[in-house]
C-alpha positions in Angstrom: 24.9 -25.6 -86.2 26.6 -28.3 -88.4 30.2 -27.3 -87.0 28.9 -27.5 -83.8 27.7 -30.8 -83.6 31.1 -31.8 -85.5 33.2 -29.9 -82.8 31.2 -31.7 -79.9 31.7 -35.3 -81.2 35.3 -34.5 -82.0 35.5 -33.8 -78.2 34.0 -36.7 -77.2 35.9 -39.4 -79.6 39.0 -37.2 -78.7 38.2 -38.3 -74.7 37.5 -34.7 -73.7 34.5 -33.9 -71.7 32.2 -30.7 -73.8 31.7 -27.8 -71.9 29.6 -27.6 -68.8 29.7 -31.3 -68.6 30.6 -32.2 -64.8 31.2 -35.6 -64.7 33.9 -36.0 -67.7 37.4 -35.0 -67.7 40.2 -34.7 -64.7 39.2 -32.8 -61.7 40.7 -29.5 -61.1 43.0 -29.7 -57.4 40.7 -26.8 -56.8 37.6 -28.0 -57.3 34.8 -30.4 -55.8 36.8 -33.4 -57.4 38.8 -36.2 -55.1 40.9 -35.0 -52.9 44.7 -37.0 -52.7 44.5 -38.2 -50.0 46.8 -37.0 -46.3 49.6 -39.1 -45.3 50.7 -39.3 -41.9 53.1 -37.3 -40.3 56.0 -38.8 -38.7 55.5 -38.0 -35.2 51.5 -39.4 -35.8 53.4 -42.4 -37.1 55.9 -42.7 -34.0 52.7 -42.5 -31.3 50.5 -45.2 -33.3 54.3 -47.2 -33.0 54.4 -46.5 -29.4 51.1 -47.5 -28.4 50.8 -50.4 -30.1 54.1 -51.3 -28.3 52.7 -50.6 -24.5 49.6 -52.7 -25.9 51.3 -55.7 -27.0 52.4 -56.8 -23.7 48.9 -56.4 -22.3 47.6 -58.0 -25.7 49.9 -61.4 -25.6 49.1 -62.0 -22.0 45.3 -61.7 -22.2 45.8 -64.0 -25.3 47.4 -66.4 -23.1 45.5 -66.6 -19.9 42.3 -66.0 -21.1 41.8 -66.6 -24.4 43.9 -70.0 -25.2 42.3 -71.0 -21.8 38.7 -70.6 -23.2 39.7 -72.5 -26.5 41.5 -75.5 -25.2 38.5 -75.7 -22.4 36.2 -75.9 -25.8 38.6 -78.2 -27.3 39.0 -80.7 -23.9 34.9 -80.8 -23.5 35.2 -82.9 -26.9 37.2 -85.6 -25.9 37.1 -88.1 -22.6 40.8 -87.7 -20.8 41.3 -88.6 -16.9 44.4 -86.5 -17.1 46.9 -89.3 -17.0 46.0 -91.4 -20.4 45.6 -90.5 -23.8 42.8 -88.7 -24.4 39.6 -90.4 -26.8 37.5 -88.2 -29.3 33.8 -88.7 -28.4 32.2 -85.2 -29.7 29.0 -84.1 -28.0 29.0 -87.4 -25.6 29.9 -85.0 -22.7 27.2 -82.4 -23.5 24.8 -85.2 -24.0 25.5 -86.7 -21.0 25.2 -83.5 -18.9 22.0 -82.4 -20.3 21.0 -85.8 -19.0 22.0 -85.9 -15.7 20.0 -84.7 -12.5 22.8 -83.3 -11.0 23.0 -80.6 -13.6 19.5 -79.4 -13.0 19.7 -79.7 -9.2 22.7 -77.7 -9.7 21.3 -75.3 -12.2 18.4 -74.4 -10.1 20.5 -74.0 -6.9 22.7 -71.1 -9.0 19.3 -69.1 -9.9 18.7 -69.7 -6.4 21.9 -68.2 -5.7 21.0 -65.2 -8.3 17.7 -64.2 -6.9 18.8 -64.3 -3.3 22.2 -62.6 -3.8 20.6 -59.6 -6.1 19.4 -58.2 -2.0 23.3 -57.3 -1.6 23.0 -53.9 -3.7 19.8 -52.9 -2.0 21.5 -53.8 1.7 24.4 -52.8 0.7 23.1 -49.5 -0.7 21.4 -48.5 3.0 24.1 -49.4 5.1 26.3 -46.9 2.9 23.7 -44.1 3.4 24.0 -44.6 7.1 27.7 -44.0 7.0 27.7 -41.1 4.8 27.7 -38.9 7.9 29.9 -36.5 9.5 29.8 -37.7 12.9 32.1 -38.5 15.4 33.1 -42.1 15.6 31.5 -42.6 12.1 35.2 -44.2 10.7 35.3 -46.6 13.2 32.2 -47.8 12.3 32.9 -48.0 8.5 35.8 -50.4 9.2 33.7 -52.7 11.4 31.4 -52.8 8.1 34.1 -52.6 5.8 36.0 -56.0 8.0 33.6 -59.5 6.0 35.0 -57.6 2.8 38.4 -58.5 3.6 38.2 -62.0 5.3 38.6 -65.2 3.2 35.5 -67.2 1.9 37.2 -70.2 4.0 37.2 -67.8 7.1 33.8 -66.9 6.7 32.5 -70.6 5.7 34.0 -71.7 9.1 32.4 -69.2 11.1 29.0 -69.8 9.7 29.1 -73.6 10.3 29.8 -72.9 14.2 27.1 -70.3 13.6 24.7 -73.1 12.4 25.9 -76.0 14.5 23.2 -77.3 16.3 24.7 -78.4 19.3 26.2 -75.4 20.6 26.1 -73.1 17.8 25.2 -69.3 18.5 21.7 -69.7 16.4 21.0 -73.0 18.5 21.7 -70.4 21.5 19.2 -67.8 20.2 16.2 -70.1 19.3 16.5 -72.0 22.4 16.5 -75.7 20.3 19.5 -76.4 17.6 18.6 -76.9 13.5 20.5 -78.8 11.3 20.6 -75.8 8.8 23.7 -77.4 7.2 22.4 -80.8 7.2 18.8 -80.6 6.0 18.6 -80.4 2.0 15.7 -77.9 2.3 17.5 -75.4 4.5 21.4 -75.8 3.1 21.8 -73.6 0.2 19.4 -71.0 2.0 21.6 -70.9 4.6 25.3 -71.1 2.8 23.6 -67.9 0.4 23.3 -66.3 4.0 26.7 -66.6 4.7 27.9 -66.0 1.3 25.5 -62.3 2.0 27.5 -60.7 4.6 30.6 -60.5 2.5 29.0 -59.0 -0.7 26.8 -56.4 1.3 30.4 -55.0 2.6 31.4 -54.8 -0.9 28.7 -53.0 -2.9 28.6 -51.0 0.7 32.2 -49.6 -0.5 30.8 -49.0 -4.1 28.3 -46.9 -2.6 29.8 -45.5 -0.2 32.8 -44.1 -2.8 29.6 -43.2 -5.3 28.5 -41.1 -2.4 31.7 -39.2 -1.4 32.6 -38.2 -5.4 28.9 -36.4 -5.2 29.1 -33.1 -3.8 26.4 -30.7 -3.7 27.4 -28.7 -7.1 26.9 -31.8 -8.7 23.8 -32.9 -7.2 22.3 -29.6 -7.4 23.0 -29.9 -11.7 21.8 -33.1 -11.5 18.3 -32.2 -9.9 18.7 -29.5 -12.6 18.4 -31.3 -15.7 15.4 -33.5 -14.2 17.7 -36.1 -12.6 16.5 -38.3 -9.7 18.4 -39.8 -6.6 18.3 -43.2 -8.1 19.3 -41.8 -11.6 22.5 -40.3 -9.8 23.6 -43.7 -8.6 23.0 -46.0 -11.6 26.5 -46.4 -12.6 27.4 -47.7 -9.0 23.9 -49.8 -9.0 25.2 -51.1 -12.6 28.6 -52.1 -11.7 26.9 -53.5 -8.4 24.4 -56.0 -9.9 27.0 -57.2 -12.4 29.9 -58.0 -10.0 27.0 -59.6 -7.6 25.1 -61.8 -10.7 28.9 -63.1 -11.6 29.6 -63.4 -8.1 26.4 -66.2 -7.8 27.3 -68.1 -10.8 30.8 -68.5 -10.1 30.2 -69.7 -5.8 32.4 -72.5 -5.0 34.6 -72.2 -1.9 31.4 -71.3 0.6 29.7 -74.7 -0.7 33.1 -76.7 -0.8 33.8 -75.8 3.3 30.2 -75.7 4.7 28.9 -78.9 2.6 30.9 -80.2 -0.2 27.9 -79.7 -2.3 25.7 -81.8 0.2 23.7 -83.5 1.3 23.2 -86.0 -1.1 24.2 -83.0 -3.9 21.2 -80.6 -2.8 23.4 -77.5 -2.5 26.0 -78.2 -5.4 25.8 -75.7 -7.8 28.1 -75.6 -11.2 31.5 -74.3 -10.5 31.6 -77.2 -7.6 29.9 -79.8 -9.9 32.8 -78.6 -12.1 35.2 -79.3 -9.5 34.0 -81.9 -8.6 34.1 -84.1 -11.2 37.3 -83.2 -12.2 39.2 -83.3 -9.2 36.8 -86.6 -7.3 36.4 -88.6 -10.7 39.2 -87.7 -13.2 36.6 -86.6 -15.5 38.6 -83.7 -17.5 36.6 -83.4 -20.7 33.0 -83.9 -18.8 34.1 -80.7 -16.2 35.0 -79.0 -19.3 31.6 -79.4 -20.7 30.5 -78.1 -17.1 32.6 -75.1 -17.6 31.5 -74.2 -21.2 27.8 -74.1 -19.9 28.9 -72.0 -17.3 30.8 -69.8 -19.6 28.2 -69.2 -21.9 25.8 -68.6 -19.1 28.0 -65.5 -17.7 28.9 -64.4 -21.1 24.9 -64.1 -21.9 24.4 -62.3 -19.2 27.3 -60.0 -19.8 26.7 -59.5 -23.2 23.2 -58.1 -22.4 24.1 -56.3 -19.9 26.7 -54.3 -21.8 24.4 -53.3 -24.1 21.7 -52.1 -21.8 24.7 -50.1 -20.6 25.2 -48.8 -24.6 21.8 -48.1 -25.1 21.6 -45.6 -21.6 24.4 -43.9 -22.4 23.1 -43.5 -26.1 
């Protein structure tokens, strides 16, 4: 028993780990020990060189046109510059300013306006695509008379809604039988620009549908009904991408406003971008438009970022 308890100690002063002891002494390369670790091969090593070479061109442009944009925007809503003379450091004066000013709010409410209004797109847009999923005759010609507001300019269409709502011999002036000042009246303005700004955006989430539609065959759908899947469930992706592209497209409205009212009258239809514009181009007010445009940034972003991850958590 002695030599035993010698031998052990001996073991351990010597560095050795006794016998049966797992956590002592070098790991056989056989056992449950660490592993050395893999290095790469050279091809694996060529194709993580390659693709980081296709994505660095991709990578230094986005850097430059979106992402110096969005700092030196942060940067120029800290200082008051008219674009011509040296530019002054006032800090928050610009935010403090904005969060003051009526014309924010008015133009603030006017884009939720713009939101709630806009969200009937998908749903219009979503009806007139199951009417032209058909195999009929004639059906294509049909689809390209839809498909046509998609493709026309927002200056085209601004000028054909102001004849449309001229009062004098405008075509709505013709139907009622008396004319309305629709563009001219501050309660009826941004209704009616949001109308105009409709017919456009229906065509387009019209073609999302309508190519959501034609990928689904009757294999798919027959699966899909399968595992418990309804008619709205098969289109969610399309309804998704939809809603986003129509939400961005009401926060970011300018030209619509800027031909049928240049944000009037007296500033009842302005809504941010044009406020934006506005004082930048009207007043030489650089740093206070770039205040404008952070809000409006971080608005969008909001509104992305949650999105993206109700998006996650479905798919999850």
């Amino acid at each position: 028993m002695r030599q035993a308890v010698t031998h052990s100690v001996a073991q351990r002063v010597d560095g050795a780990a006794p016998p049966g002891d797992a956590s002592g002494g070098v790991p056989h390369a056989s056992g449950r020990g660490i592993q050395p670790r893999r290095r790469a091969s050279p091809t694996a090593r060529r194709q993580r060189r390659a693709a980081c070479l296709f994505l660095a061109p991709a990578c230094i442009m986005f850097a430059v046109y979106v992402i110096w944009p969005i700092l030196s925007t942060l940067r120029l809503s800290l200082y008051n510059w008219d674009g011509m003379s040296d530019s002054s450091f006032i800090g928050l004066a610009n935010y403090i300013e904005l969060f003051q000013s009526p014309t924010f709010y008015t133009a603030l409410r006017n884009n939720v306006i713009w939101l709630v209004l806009f969200l009937l797109a998908p749903p219009m847009g979503l009806a007139i695509a199951l009417y032209l999923n058909q195999a009929v005759g004639g059906i294509r010609i049909v689809k390209s008379l839809f498909f046509a507001p998609f493709v026309l300019s927002g200056v085209v269409v601004g000028l054909i809604y102001s004849w449309f709502y001229d009062p004098t011999f405008g075509l709505l002036a013709m139907i009622l039988g008396h004319g309305i000042p629709v563009l001219g009246d501050a309660r009826y303005a941004t209704p009616g620009i949001i109308f105009a700004a409709l017919w456009p955006q229906t065509a387009y989430c019209m073609i999302l549908y309508l190519t959501g539609l034609t990928t689904l065959n009757s294999e798919q759908i027959e699966a899909a009904r399968m595992e418990g899947a309804k008619g709205w469930t098969m289109l969610w992706p399309v309804t998704f991408m939809a809603v986003v592209v129509t939400v961005i497209g009401a926060l970011r409205s300018f030209d619509l406003i800027s031909v049928m009212t240049g944000g009037g009258p007296f500033e009842s239809s302005t809504v941010l971008a044009y406020y934006m514009y506005d004082q930048a181009i009207k007043y030489y007010r650089l740093g206070y438009s770039a205040a404008i445009a952070v809000v409006l940034f971080a608005i969008m972003l909001l509104y992305i970022v949650y999105h993206l991850r109700r998006l996650l958590r479905s798919e999850h």
